[in-house]
C-alpha positions as CSV (number, residue, x, y, z in Angstrom):
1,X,0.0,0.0,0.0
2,X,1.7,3.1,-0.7
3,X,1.4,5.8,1.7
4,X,-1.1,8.0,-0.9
5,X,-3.4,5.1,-0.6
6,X,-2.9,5.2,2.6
7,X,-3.9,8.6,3.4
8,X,-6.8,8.2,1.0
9,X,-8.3,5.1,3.1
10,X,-8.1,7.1,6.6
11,X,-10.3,9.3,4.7
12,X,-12.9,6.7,4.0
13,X,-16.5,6.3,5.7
14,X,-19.6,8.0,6.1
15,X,-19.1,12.1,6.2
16,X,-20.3,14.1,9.0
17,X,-21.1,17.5,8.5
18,X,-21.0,20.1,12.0
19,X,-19.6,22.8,13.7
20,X,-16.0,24.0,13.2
21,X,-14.4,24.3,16.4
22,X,-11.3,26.7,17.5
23,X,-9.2,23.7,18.2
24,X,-10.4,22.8,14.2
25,X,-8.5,25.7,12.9
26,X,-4.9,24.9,12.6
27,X,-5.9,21.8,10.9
28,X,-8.4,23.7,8.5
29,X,-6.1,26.0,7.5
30,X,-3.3,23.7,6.3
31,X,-6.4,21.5,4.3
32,X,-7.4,24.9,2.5
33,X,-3.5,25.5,1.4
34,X,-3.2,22.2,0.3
35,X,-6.4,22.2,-1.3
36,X,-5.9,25.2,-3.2
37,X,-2.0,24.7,-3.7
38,X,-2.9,21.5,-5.1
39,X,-5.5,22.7,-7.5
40,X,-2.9,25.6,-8.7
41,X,-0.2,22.8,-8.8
42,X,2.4,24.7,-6.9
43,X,5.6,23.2,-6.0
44,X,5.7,23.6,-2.1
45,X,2.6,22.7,-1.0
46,X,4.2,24.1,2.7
47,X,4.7,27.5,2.0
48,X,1.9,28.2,0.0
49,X,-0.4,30.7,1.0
50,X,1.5,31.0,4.3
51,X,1.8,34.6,4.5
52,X,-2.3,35.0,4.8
53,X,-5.1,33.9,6.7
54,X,-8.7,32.6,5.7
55,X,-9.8,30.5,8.8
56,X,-8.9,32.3,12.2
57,X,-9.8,35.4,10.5
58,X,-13.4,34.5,9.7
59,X,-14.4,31.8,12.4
60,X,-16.3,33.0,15.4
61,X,-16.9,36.5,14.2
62,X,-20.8,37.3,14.3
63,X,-21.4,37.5,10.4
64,X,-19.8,34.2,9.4
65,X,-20.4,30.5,9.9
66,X,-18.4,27.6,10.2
67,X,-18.6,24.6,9.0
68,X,-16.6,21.3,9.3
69,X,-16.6,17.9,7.5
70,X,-15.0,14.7,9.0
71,X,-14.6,11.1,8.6
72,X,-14.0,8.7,11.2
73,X,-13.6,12.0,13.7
74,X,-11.2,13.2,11.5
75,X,-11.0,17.2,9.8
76,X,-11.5,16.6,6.0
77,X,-12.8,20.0,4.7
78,X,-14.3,23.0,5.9
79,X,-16.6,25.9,4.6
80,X,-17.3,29.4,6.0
81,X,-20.5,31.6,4.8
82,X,-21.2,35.1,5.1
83,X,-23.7,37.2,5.7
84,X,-23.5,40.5,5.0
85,X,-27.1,41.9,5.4
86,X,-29.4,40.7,2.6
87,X,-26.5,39.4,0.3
88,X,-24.1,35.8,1.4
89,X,-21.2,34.2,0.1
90,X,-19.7,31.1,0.8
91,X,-16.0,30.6,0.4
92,X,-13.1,29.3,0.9
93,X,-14.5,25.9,0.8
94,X,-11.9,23.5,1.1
95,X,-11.3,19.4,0.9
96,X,-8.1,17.5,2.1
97,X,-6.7,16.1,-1.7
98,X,-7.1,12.9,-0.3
99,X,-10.4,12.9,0.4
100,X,-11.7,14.8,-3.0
101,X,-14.2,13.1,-5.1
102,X,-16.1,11.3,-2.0
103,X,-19.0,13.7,-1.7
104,X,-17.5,16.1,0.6
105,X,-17.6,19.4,-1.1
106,X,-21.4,18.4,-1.5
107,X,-21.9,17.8,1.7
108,X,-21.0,20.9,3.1
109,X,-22.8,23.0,0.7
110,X,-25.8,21.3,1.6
111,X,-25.3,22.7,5.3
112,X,-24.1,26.1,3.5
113,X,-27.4,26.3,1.2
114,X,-29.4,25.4,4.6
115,X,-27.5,27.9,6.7
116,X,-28.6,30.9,4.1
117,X,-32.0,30.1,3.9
118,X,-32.0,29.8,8.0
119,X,-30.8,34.0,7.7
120,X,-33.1,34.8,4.7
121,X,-30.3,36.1,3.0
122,X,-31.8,37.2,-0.8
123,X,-29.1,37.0,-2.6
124,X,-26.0,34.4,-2.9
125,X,-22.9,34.5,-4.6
126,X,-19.8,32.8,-5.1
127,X,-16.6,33.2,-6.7
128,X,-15.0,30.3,-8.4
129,X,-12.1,29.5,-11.5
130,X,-14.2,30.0,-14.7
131,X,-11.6,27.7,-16.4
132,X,-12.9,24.2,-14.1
133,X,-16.1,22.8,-15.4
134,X,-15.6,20.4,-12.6
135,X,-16.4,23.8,-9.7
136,X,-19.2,25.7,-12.2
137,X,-20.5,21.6,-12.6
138,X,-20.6,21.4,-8.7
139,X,-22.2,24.9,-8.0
140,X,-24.9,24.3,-10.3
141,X,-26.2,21.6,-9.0
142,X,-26.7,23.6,-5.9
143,X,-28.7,26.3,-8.0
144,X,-25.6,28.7,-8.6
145,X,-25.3,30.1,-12.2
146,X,-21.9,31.7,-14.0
147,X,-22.3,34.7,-14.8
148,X,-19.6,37.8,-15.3
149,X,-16.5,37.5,-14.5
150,X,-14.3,38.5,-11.8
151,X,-11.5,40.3,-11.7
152,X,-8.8,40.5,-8.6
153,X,-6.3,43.1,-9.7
154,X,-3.4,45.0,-8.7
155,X,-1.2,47.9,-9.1
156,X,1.5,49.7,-7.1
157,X,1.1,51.9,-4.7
158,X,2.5,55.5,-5.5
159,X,2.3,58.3,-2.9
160,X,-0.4,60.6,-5.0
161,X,-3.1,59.1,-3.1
162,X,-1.8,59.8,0.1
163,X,-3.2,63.7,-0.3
164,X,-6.9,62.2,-0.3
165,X,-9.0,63.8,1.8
166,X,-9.9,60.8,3.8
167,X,-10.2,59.1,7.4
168,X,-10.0,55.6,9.1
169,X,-11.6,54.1,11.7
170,X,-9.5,52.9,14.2
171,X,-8.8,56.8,14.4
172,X,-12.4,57.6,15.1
173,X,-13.8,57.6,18.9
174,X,-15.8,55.0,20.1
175,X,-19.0,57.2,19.7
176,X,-17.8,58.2,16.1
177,X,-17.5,55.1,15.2
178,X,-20.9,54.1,15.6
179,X,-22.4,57.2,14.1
180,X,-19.7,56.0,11.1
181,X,-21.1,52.5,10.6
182,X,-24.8,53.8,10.7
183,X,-23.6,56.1,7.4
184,X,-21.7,53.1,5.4
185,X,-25.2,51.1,6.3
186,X,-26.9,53.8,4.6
187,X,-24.4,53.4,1.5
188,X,-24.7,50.0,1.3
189,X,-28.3,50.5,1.2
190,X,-28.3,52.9,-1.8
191,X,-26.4,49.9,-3.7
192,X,-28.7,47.1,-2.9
193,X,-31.9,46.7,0.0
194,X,-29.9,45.3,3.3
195,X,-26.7,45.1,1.9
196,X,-25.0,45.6,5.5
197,X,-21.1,45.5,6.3
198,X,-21.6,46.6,9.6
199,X,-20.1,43.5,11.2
200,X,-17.3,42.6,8.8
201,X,-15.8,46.3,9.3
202,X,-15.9,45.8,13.8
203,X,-14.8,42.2,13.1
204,X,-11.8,44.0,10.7
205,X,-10.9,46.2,13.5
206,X,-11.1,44.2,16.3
207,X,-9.0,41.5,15.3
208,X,-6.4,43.8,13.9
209,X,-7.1,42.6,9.9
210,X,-7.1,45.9,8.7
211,X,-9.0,49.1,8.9
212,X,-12.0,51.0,7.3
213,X,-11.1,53.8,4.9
214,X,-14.3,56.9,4.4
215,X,-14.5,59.4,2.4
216,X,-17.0,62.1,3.3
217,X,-18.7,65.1,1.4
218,X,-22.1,67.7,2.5
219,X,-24.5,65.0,3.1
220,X,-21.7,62.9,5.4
221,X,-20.3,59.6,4.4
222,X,-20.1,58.9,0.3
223,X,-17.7,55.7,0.7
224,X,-16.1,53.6,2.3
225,X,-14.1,50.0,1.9
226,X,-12.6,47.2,4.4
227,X,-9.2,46.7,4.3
228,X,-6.9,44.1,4.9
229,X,-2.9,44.1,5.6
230,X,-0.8,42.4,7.5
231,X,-0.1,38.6,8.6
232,X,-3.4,37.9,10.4
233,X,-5.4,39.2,7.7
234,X,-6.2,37.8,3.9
235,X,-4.2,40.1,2.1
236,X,-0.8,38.4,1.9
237,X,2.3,39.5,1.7
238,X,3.3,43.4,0.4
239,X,-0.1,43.7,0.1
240,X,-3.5,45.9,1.1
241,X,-6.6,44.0,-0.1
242,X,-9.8,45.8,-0.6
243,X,-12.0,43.3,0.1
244,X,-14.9,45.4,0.5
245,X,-15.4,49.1,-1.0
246,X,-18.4,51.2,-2.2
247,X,-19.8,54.5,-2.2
248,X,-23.1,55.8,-2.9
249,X,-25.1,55.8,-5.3
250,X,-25.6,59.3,-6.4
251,X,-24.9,62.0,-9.4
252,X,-21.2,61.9,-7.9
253,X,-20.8,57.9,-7.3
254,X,-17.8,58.1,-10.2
255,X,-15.9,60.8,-8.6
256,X,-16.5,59.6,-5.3
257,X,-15.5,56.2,-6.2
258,X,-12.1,57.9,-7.8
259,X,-11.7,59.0,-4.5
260,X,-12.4,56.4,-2.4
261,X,-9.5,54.4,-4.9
262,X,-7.0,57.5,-3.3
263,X,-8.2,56.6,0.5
264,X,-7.1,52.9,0.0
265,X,-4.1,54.0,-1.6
266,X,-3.2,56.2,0.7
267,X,-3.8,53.6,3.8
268,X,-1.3,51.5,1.8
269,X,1.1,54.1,1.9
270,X,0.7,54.6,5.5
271,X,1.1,51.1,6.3
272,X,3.7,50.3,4.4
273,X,2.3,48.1,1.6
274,X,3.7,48.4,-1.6
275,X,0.7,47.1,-3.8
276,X,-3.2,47.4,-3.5
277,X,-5.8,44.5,-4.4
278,X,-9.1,45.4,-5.5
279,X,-11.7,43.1,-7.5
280,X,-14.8,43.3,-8.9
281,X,-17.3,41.9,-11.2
282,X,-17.4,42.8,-14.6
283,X,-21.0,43.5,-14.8
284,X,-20.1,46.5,-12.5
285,X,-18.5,48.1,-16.0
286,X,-17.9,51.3,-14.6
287,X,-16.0,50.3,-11.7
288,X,-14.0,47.6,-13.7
289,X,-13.4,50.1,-16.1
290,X,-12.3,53.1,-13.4
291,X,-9.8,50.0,-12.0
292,X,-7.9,49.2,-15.3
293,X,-7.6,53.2,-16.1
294,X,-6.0,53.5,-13.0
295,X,-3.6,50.8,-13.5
296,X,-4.4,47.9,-12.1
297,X,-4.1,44.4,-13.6
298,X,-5.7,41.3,-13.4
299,X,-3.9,38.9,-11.3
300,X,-6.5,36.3,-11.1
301,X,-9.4,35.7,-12.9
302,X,-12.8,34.0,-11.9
303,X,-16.2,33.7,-12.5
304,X,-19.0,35.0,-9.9
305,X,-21.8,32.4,-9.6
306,X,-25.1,33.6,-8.1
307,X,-27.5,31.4,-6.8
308,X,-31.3,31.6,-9.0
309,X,-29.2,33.5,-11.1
310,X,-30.0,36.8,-9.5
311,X,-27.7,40.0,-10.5
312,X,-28.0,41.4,-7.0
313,X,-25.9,44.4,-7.4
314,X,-23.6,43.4,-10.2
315,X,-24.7,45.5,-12.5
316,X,-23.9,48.9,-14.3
317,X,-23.6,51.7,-12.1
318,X,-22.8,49.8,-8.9
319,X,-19.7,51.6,-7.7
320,X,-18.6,48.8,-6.0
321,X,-15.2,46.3,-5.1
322,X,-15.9,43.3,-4.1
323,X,-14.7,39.6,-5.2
324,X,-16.7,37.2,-2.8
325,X,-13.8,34.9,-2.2
């Protein structure tokens, strides 16, 4: 028996699907780097994607739920969904190599489907590789559709954008804070009904994965976006990773969104990261299209799957970043 086939019988039996536990983590998070590293075929399965984080992060914070697959008592794969508001995701979902092609991934989106429908979110995305019929086959089958792609792009931070006229956050009081996140809840809103980051920008800033970049103008807030750097966070290495932005939706949305582009730069700057990550969905044209003129470049390229194949808000005039990974 080699020790492949080895591995691959532990892994063998009935799957049980529950709740993913702190002690879980360590082990979840080397499954999803070999899962993904796997997939990608990269050379050192040890090192890859060790300069980020996509479990600790996530699990226990009030928005997201975790979800754990085992055999025998034993960690096979993992998924984590999100609620923000009225819109979910689900993602990274992750199974062991070993243990691929045994119903797994199935098995946990069942629980994932079920956990959506238990909030009432209205609208579900996902972001897969457009290129493997083998994930669009998968996602289907669970009601998800392809439809524009997604874009996860990059360019070098230059210090122009440092002048914006912007603040963060973490340099707000504690009372400021909360009239702050009361105004990005009213951005959201002008984007899409219930769209609500209110909990992924406290969980950013109170685990130290980031901070939360606004821009202001008469009426108060226009923009904002959450912002990852650093170790703990999912932004890897030398990098800041917009992983959500938006402004709202108004007869200034472009400009504002041009601006909001100089806040995250200029966080970058200030924290020392030498490149910024931004994605979005093609459907949003205008913000794709504001992205490449500034520079940036596609580093990886998906597909967004939405579940009844619903738009939600990817769609033109939507001045928003977001890659649902």
């Amino acid at each position: 028996m080699t020790l492949r086939t080895a591995a691959a019988h532990k892994t063998a039996g009935p799957i049980e699907i529950d709740t993913l536990g702190q002690e879980d983590l360590p082990q979840a998070a080397k499954i999803l780097r070999l899962a993904f590293g796997t997939f990608f075929g990269v050379p050192d399965l040890e090192t890859f994607w060790s300069d980020r984080d996509y479990a600790h992060g996530r699990h226990g914070a009030p928005h997201v739920a975790s979800f754990a697959a085992r055999v025998k008592s034993t960690l096979v794969g993992s998924a984590f969904a999100t609620r923000w508001g009225s819109m979910g995701f689900f993602g990274p979902l992750s199974v062991h190599p070993d243990a691929q092609e045994r119903g797994v991934a199935r098995a946990l989106l069942d629980r994932t489907m079920a956990q959506f429908d238990s909030w009432g979110t209205r609208h579900v995305g996902l972001f897969t590789f457009a290129q493997s019929a083998k994930h669009v086959g998968l996602y289907q089958k669970h009601g998800f559709y392809a439809r524009f792609l997604t874009a996860i792009m990059a360019r070098p931070v230059t210090r122009g954008g440092a002048n914006a006229s912007s603040s963060c956050f973490r340099n707000l009081s504690e009372a400021h804070r909360e009239e702050a996140v009361r105004a990005c809840r009213k951005v959201t809103e002008s984007v899409y009904s219930g769209l609500d980051l209110t909990d992924e920008i406290r969980t950013a800033h109170a685990r130290g994965l980031g901070d939360t970049v606004l821009i202001e103008d008469a009426r108060g807030i226009a923009g904002f976006a959450v912002c990852h750097y650093g170790p703990k966070s999912e932004a890897g290495a030398g990098y800041c990773y917009v992983k959500f932005g938006a402004v709202r939706e108004s007869p200034s949305a472009e400009q504002d969104y041009l601006r909001l582009l100089d806040a995250c730069e200029a966080l970058a700057a200030d924290v020392g990261m030498p490149n910024l990550l931004a994605g979005t969905n093609m459907a949003r044209e205008e913000a794709y299209r504001a992205l490449v003129a500034r520079g940036y470049r596609t580093e990886i390229q998906g597909v967004g799957m939405h579940r009844n194949n619903d738009f939600g808000y990817c769609r033109p005039g939507a001045y928003v970043i977001d890659d649902c990974r």
